[in-house]
Structures are given as C-alpha cells and as structure tokens.
C-alpha positions in Angstrom: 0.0 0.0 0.0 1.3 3.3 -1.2 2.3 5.5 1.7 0.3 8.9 0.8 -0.1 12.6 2.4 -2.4 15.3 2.8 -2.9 18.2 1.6 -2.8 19.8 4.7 0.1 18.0 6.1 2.3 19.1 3.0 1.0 22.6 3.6 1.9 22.9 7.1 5.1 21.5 5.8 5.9 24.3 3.9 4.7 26.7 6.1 7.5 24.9 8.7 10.2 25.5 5.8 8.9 29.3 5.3 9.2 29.9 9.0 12.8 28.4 9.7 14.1 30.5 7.1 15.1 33.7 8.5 16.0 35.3 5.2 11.9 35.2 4.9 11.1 37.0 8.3 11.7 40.5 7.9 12.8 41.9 4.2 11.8 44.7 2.1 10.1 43.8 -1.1 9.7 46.4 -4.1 7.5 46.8 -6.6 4.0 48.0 -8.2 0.9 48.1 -6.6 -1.9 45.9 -8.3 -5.5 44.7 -7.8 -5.2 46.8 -4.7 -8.4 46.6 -2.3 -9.4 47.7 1.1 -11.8 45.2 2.7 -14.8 45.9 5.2 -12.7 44.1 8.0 -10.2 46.9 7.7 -7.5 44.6 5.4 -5.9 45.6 2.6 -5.2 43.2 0.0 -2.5 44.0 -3.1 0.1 42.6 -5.3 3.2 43.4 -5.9 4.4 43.1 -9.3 7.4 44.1 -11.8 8.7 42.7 -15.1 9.7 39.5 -13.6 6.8 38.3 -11.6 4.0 38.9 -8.9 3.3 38.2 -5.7 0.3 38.5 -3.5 0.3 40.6 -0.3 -1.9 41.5 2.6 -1.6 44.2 5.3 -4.5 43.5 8.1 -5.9 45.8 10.0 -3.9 45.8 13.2 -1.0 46.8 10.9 -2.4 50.0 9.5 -0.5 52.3 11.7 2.7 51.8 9.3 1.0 52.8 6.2 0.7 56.9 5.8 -0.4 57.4 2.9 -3.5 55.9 0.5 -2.6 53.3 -1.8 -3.5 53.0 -5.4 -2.8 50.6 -8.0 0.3 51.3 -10.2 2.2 53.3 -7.2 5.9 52.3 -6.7 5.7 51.3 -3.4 8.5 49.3 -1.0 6.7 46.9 1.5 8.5 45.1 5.0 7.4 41.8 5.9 7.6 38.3 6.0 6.8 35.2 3.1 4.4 32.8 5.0 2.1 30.4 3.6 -2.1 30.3 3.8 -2.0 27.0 4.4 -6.0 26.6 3.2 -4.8 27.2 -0.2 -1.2 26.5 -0.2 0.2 29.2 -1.5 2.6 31.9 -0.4 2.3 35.6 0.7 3.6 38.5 2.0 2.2 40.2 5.3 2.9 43.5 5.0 4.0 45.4 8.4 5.4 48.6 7.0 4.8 50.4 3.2 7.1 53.4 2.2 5.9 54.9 -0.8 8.9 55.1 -3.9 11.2 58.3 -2.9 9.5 58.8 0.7 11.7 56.4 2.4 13.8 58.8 4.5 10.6 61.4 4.9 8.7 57.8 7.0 12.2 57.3 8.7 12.3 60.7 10.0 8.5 60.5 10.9 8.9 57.6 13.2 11.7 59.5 14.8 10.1 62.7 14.9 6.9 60.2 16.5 9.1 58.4 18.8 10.4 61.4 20.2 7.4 63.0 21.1 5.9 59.8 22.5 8.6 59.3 25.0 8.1 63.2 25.7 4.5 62.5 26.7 3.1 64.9 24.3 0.6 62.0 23.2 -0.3 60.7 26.2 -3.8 60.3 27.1 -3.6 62.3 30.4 -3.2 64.8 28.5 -6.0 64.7 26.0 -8.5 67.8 26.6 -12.2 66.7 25.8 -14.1 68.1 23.2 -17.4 69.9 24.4 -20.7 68.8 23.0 -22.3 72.1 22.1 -19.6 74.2 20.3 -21.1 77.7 19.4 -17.8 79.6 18.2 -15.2 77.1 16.3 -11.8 77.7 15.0 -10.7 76.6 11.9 -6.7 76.0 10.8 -6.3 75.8 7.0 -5.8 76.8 3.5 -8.8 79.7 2.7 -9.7 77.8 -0.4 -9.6 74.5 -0.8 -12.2 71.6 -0.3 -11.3 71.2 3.5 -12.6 74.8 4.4 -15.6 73.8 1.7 -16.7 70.8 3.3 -16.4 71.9 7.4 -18.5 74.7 6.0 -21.3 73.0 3.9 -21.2 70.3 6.8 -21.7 73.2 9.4 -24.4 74.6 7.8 -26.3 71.8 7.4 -25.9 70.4 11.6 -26.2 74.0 12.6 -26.4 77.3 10.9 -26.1 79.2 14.3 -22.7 77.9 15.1 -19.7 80.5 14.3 -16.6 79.6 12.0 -13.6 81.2 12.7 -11.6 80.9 9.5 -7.7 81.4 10.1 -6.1 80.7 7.2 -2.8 79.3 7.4 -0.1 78.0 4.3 -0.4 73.7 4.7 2.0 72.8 2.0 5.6 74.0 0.8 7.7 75.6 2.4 7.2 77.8 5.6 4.3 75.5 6.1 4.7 74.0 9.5 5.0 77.6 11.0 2.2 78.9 9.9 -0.1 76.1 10.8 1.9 76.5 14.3 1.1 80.5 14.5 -2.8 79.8 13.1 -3.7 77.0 15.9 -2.0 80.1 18.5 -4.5 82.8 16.9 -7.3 80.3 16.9 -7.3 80.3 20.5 -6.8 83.8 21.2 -10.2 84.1 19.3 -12.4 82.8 22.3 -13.4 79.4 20.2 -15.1 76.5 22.2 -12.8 74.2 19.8 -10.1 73.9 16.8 -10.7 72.1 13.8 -6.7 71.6 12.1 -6.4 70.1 8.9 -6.0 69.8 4.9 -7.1 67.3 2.2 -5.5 63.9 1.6 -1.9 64.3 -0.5 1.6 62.1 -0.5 3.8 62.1 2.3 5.4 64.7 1.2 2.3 67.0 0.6 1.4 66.3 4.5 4.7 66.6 6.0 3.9 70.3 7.3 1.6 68.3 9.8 4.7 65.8 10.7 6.9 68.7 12.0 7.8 68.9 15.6 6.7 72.3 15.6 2.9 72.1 15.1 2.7 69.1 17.7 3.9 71.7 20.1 1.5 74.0 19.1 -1.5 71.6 19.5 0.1 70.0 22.7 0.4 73.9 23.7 -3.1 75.0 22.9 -5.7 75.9 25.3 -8.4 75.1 23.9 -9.1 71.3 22.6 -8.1 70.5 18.7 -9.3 68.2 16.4 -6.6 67.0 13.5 -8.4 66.5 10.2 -5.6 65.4 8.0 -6.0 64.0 4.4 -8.0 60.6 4.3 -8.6 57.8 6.3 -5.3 56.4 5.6 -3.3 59.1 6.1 -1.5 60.0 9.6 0.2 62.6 10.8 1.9 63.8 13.7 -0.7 66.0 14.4 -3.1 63.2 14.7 -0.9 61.6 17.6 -0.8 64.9 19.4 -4.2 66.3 18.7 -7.1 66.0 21.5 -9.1 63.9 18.6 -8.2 62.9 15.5 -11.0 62.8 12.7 -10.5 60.8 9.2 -11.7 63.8 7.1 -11.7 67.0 7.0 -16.0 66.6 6.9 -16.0 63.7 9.8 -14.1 67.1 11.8 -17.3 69.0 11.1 -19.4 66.4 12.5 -18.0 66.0 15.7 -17.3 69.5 16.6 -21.1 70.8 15.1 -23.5 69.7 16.9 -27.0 68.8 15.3 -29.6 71.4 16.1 -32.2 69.5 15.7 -30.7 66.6 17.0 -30.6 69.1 19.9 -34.2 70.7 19.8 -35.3 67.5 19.3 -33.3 66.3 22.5 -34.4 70.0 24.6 -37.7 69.3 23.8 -37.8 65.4 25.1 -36.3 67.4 27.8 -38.8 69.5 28.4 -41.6 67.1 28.2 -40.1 65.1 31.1 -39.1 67.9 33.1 -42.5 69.0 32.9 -43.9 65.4 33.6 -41.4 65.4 36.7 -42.5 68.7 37.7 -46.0 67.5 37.7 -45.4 64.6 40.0 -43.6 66.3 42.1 -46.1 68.7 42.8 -48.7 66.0 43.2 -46.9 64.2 45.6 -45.4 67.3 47.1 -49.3 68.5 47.2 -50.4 64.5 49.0 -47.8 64.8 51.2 -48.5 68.1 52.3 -51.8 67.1 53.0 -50.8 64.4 55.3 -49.1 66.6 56.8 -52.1 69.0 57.0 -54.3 66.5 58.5 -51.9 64.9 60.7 -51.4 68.6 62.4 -55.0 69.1 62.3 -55.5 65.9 63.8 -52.8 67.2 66.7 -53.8 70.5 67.5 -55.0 71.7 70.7 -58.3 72.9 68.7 -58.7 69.6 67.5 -58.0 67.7 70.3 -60.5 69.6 72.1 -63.1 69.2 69.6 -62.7 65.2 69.6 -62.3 65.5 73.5 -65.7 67.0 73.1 -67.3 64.9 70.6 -66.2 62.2 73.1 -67.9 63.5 75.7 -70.8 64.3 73.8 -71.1 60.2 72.9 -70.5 59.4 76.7 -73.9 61.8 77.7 -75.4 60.6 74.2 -74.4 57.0 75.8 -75.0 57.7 79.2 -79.0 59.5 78.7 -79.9 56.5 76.7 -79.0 53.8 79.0 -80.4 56.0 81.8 -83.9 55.9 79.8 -83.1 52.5 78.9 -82.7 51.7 82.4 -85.5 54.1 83.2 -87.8 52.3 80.7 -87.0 48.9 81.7 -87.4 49.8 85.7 -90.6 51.2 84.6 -91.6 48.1 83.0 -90.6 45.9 85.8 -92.2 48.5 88.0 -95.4 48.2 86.1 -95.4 44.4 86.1 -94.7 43.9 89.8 -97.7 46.8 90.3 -99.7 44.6 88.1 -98.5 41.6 89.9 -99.3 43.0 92.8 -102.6 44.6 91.8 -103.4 40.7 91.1 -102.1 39.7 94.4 -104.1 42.2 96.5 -107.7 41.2 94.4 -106.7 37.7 94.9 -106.5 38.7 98.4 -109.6 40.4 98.8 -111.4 37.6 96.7 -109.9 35.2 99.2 -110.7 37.5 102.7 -114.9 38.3 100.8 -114.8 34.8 100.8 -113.6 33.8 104.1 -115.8 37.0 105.3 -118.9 35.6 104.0 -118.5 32.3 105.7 -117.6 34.2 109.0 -120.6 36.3 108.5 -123.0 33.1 107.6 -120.9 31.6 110.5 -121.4 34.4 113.2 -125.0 35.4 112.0 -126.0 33.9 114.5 -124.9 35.2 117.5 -124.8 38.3 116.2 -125.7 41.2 119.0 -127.6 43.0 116.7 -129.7 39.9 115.8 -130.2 39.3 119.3 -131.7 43.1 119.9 -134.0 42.2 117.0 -135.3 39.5 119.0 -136.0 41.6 122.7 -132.6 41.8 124.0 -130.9 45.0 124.6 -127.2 45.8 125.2 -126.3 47.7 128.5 -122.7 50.0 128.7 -121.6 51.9 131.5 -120.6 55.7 130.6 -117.2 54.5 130.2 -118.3 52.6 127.3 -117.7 49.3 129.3 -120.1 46.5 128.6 -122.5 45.9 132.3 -122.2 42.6 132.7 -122.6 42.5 136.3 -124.1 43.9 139.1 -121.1 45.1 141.1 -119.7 47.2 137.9 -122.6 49.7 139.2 -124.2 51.7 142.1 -127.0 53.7 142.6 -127.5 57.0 140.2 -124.5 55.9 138.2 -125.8 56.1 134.2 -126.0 53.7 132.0 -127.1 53.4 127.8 -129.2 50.5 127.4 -128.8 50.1 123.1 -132.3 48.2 121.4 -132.9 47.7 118.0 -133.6 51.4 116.9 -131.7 53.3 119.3 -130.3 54.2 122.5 -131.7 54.9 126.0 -130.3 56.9 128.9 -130.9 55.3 132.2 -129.9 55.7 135.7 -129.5 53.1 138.4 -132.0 53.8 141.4 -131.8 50.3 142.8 -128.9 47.4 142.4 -129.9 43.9 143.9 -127.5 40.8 143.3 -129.6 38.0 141.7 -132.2 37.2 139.7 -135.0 38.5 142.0 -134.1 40.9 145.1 -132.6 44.0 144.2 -130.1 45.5 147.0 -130.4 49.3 147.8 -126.9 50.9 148.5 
C-alpha cells in the first residue's frame, strides 16, 4: 500500500520551511501596486508586481499604523514583511507590516523619529487629551482659505447648525514655511475665544502632509488651550498631528461632525427634555401636594383645637351613651315596676277575693250570735258611761248612768236600785 499525504500536512510543511528561514522574516520587497483593495474588515489586499513576476500581499488591519499614505494601483511602493504560507490554499504571501511609498523612504524614517520622540516626551499621552465639548457655538478653523477642506467643514456646518460661528484662520499647509504657519494659526485660533479647533487639509503624498509631521505644530497643539481636532488627508493618512491632537477625525468633513453639533438633533433632544421635566415637575407637585396634606391633617388631627373638639365629641357620645342607658334603664325599671304593680294589683284582688270569701263564711258563721240579731229579738245591750259593757251587778251603784242600746236606738238610764240575783234587788 502506497504511503500517501495530505494536503494539509504538505502545507503545514511548507509553512514549517517558510518559518525556519530567517532570510523570509523581515525583508523589504519592491515593486507596483496591483489589484489593490481595502476590505470591510479593515485589510488591505494587493500585489506586488514588476517585469519579472507577482506576488500577493496583505496588510491586516492591526497593521495599518505603518501605512501613511492611500494606496493606489500602479504606485511604486517598497513593502517590509515576512513570506508565510495560507496554508487553506497552499500558497505563499507576503504580510505586510510597513509600506514606504517610492522616494518617501527617508521622509517615513524621520517620521517615526520625529513620533518616537514626542511619544517618549508624553506629548501624546492620554492624560493629556482635553475633551471636546458637545455644544460648540464659536469654532476655530486652521487651514488653506480655499480648498475643499474649508468647503466641506462649511457645507457640513451649515447643514448640523447654521447658528454655530466659524472662525476661519487661514494658514499656508504645504511647501515651504508651512509648519510655522499652521503653528502661528492654531496660536491665533485660541486667542479668538473658540469652544474648539478644527486643524487640517485634504489627503496628498507624504510629502504634501509633512507640514503636519513637524515637531513644531505638535507643540503647538500640545500647547493650545483650547481642545483641537486634526483632520488630516484621508482615512489612511496619519500625521503627527493626529498623535498629538485632542481627537483625530478621518476627514476633513467627519471634523465638522464632531465639533457641530446637530440642532435639531438638539431641539429634538431640549424638547424630550422638556416634556419630562414637565412630567417630573407634575409629579412632584402631586406628591409634594399628598404629602403636604398628610401633613395638613396629621397637624390638624394634633392641634389643641382639635383635640379639644374630639375631646368634646367624646364626651358628647359618653352623655349621648349615658342619657340612653339611663332611659333604657328608666324604661326597663318602669316596666318591671309596672309588672310587679300589676302583679301586685293581682295579688291584693286575689286577696280580697280570698278575705270576701272567708268574710262571707264568718258572717254566715257568726250570723247567728250576732248582737244586733239578738236586739231584734228583745234583747238590749247595757254600757256603762265609760263605754264598758255591764255585765254584772257590782260594775254599778246607785244614780251611776247607763245606755241600754235596742234595735232602733239608745236609752239613757240611771240606776235607782242594784240587787244581786235574779230576784231581790239591793239598795246601796
């Protein structure tokens, strides 16, 4: 059986070979630009080519910092790197890490320098970095009078916000004498009572820029008072001045953006403002206005006036209370009055039902020997004057008086003759 490889394993092969050779690692390769293209992920894909050959090339994103200038196809460009291989489809390329432009060489050399130099000064440092203030009414502006930079910070300026104030100082950003001037305009610029700076020109070679790469406007910018914004060439291009600005903007227009601020992007923002500070307000007031009349009533509830008042309702309730259960009490007594009077009422007829009856058998008993029967029938009741019944002869002498009672009346008598039994009469 045939001892066979993969694909992969021969490409990770070469890419071992490519890596061991350290004539590979870190060269400079010269030549044209071709099919160059800047991807969406911030890569840059390119060939380099000449009369002998091509060879692809990629700078990635995180590499961008040593490219200063925009790259087009058919520039003469020299590129540091290293030849490694993609092993998916096994073939070789260089990773760009540096591009010098063709007769720029010496101008990137002294701008690392020059950007090395400042670093380790702290002129870039972040510490450092004044920020930029969102509503900027009065703005300062550092370039050439004509020109699309000073075109497109003001078409962009009056479109955000026609109220906002530029502050043109024009200032030479190209040739010779260059640097100073952009140096002296940024120091005039903040003289003029500007919330912010706006520094810049349109994209150009290295060479075009290099004003912006002197020592002497970093200091100037570093210097300034008031916060500046570099706005230097394109996207690709960086400058000096970028490193030592407050902010760096890509364009000349994206500087325009963030130093104007939107109008009405701001009315629109005041007035969402306003709605809720109203809508706060109101609440406030409402609970402000509930709490205060808890308040209210709570103090109502404890003042002396009030306590008086429920003092006085309660003792209005206790006499309320106290003159009903008195006619409660009253009412019930009388009842219970009235039915023991009934009771009693009862009681006493019963009573004198009961004594009628036992009084008409003592009268059918004692009918009888009733006195008054017995004078109806001849007999006749004696008394002494003393009212004492005579029931014998020794309660009397002679002359005393007597009332003898009969049937139909009385008769006054006196005694002219007493004699002791039936017959004989006894003269005293």
């Amino acid at each position: 059986m045939v001892n066979a490889y993969t694909v992969g394993q021969i490409n990770k092969y070469i890419r071992d070979m490519f890596r061991q050779d350290y004539m590979l690692r870190h060269l400079y390769v010269k030549g044209e630009v071709s099919n160059c293209k800047y991807h969406t992920s911030g890569h840059i894909y390119f060939s380099l080519k000449d009369e002998t050959g091509t060879i692809s090339c990629v700078m990635f994103a995180g590499k961008r910092g040593g490219l200063a200038f925009s790259m087009k196809d058919g520039q003469q460009v020299t590129v540091l790197g290293t030849i490694d291989v993609y092993g998916r489809d096994g073939k070789y390329e260089l990773y760009a890490e540096q591009i010098l432009q063709e007769g720029s060489g010496l101008l990137y050399e002294k701008f690392l320098k020059t950007k090395a130099d400042l670093a380790e000064r702290g002129m870039f440092a972040p510490e450092y970095k004044k920020p930029i203030p969102p509503y900027c009414f009065r703005i300062g502006v550092v370039t050439a009078p004509t020109g699309a930079a000073v075109h497109d910070i003001q078409s962009i300026s009056a479109r955000r916000n026609p109220y906002v104030q530029l502050i043109l100082c024009p200032v030479l950003v190209q040739g010779e004498g260059a640097s100073k001037s952009i140096a002296d305009g940024i120091r005039r610029a903040a003289l003029q009572n500007v919330d912010v700076i706006i520094v810049g020109r349109g994209g150009g070679s290295i060479e075009d820029l290099w004003a912006f790469n002197e020592e002497t406007v970093a200091q100037a910018i570093f210097e300034s008072p008031v916060p500046v914004i570099s706005a230097v060439g394109h996207e690709t291009d960086t400058t000096i001045a970028d490193y030592a600005a407050d902010l760096r903007a890509p364009t000349p227009s994206a500087a325009a953006e963030l130093a104007v601020f939107d109008y009405r992007e701001f009315q629109d923002a005041l007035s969402s403002y306003r709605q809720r500070y109203q809508n706060d307000m109101k609440h406030a007031v409402l609970a402000g206005r509930e709490k205060t009349g808890r308040y209210e009533r709570r103090l109502l509830s404890l003042s002396p006036e009030s306590q008086l008042r429920m003092k006085q309702q309660y003792l209005d309730k206790l006499e309320d209370d106290f003159r009903r259960n008195m006619e409660d009490k009253v009412s019930s007594e009388r009842r219970s009055a009235a039915e023991r009077s009934d009771l009693l009422h009862r009681m006493i007829l019963e009573r004198i039902r009961t004594a009628e009856y036992r009084y008409g058998m003592i009268t059918e008993k004692y009918s009888g020997i009733s006195p008054l029967r017995r004078l109806k029938q001849g007999f006749v009741y004696t008394e002494l004057d003393s009212g004492r019944a005579l029931n014998s002869v020794r309660q009397v002498k002679k002359r005393d008086g007597l009332l003898i009672h009969v049937t139909d009346g009385t008769v006054s008598a006196e005694v002219t003759a007493v004699k002791e039994g039936r017959d004989d009469c006894k003269e005293e």
